[in-house]
C-alpha positions as CSV (number, residue, x, y, z in Angstrom):
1,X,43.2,65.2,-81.4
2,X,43.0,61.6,-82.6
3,X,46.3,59.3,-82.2
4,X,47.5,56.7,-84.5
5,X,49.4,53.9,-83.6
6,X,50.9,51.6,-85.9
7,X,53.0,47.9,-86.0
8,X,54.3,46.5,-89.1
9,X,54.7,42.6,-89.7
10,X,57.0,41.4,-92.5
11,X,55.7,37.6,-93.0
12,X,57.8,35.0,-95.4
13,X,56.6,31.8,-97.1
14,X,53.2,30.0,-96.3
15,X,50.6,30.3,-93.2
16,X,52.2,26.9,-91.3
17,X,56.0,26.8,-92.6
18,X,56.7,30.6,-93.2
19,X,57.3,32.7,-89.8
20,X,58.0,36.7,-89.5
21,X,58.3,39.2,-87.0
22,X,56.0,42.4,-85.6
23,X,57.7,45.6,-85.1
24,X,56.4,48.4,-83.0
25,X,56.7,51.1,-85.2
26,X,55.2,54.1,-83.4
27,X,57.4,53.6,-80.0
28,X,60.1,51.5,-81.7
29,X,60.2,49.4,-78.6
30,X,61.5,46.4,-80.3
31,X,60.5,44.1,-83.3
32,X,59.5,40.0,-81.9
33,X,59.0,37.3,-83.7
34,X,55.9,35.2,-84.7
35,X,54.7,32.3,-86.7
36,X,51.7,29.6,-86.9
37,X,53.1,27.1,-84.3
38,X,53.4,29.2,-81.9
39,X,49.9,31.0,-82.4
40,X,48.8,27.0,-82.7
41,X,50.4,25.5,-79.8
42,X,52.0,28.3,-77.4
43,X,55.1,29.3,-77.2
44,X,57.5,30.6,-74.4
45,X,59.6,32.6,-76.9
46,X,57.5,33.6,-79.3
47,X,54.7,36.3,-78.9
48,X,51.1,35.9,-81.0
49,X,48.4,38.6,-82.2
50,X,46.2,37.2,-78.9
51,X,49.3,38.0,-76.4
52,X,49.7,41.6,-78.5
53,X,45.6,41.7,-78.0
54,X,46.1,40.8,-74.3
55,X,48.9,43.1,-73.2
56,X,46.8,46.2,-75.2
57,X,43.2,45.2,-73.6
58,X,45.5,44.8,-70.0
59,X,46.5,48.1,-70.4
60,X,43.6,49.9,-71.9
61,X,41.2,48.3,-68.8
62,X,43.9,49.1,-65.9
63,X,43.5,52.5,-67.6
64,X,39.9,53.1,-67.7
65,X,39.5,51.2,-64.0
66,X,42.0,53.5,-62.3
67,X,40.2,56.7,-64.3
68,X,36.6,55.1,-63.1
69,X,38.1,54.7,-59.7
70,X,39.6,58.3,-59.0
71,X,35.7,59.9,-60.7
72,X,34.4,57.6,-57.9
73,X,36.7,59.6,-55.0
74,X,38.8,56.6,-54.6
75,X,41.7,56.7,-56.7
76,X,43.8,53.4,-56.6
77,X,47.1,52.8,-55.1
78,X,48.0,49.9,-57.6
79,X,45.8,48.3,-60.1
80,X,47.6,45.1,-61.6
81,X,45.3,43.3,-65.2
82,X,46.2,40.3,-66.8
83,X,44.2,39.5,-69.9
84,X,44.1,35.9,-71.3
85,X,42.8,35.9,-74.6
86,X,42.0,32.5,-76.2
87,X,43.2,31.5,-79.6
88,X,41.1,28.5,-80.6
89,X,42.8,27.5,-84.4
90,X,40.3,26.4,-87.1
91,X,37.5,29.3,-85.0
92,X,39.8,32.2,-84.0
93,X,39.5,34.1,-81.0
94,X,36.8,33.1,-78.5
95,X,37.4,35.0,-75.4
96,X,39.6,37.8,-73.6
97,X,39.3,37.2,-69.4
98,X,40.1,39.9,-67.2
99,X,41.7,39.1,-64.2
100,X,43.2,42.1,-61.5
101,X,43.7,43.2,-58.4
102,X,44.0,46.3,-56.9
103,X,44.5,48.4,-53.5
104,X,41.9,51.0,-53.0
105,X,41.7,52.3,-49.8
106,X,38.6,53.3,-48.6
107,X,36.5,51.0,-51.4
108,X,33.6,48.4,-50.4
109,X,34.4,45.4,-52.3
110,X,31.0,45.7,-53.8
111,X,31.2,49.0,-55.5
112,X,34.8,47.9,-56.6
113,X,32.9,44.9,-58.9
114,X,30.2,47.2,-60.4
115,X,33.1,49.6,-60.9
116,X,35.4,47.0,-62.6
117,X,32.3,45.8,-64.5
118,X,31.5,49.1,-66.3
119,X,35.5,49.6,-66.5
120,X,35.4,46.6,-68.7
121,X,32.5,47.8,-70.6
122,X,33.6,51.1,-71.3
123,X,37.6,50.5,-72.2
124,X,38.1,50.8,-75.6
125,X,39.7,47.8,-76.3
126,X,36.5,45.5,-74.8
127,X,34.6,47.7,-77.1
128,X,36.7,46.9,-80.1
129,X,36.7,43.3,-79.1
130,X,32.6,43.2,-79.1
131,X,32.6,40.3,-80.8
132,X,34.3,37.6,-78.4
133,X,33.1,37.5,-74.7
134,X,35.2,39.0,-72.1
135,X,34.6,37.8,-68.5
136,X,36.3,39.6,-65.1
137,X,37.6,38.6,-62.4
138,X,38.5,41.4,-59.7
139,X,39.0,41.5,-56.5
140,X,40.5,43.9,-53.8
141,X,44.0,43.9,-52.5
């Protein structure tokens, strides 16, 4: 059964003055603020579509790594995924990198890479994200 998950943004004024705020609306776990300078430049208070695109493609490959891992007979411990994605303003998003570490007992650290690698081919999110190039980094615990 297919499951739909949805955000709302309320934007005011133009692209580089105006500002608004994203609101989770399915889990109602909080509405955060946004606007083009931070998107632009960075921001330590402000999140960005590419930090809500890194925190789901984080999730969705710690998901489908820790699923590959226990098919394989090693089920993780802890798997821990930061995704970076790059914002480049003027050409849009230009990468997503993959970065985690996990504790798998039992697990050579070369079949832990060509598992990672077809964990990040076959999450979801890397799928949607086809268009950008998405580099891993993974090592073992």
């Amino acid at each position: 059964m297919p499951v739909t998950s949805e955000a709302t943004t309320t934007w005011t004024g133009s692209l580089m003055e105006g500002s608004g705020n994203v609101a989770f609306s399915s889990s109602k776990l909080g509405t955060f603020p946004i606007d083009w300078k931070s998107r632009a430049e960075g921001s330590e208070t402000t999140t960005t579509p590419e930090e809500l695109i890194a925190a789901a493609h984080a999730s969705c490959f710690s998901m489908a790594l820790s699923h590959a891992l226990a098919e394989n007979g090693t089920p993780p411990e802890r798997v821990n995924t930061t995704a970076s994605v790059t914002f480049k303003p003027g050409t849009g998003i230009t990468g997503s990198h993959l970065n985690v570490n996990a504790t798998v007992p039992g697990l050579e650290p070369e079949k832990f890479q060509e598992i990672a690698e077809g964990a990040k081919t076959g999450c979801p999110v890397s799928q949607a994200l086809g268009g950008i190039e998405i580099t891993l980094e993974a090592t073992l615990a």
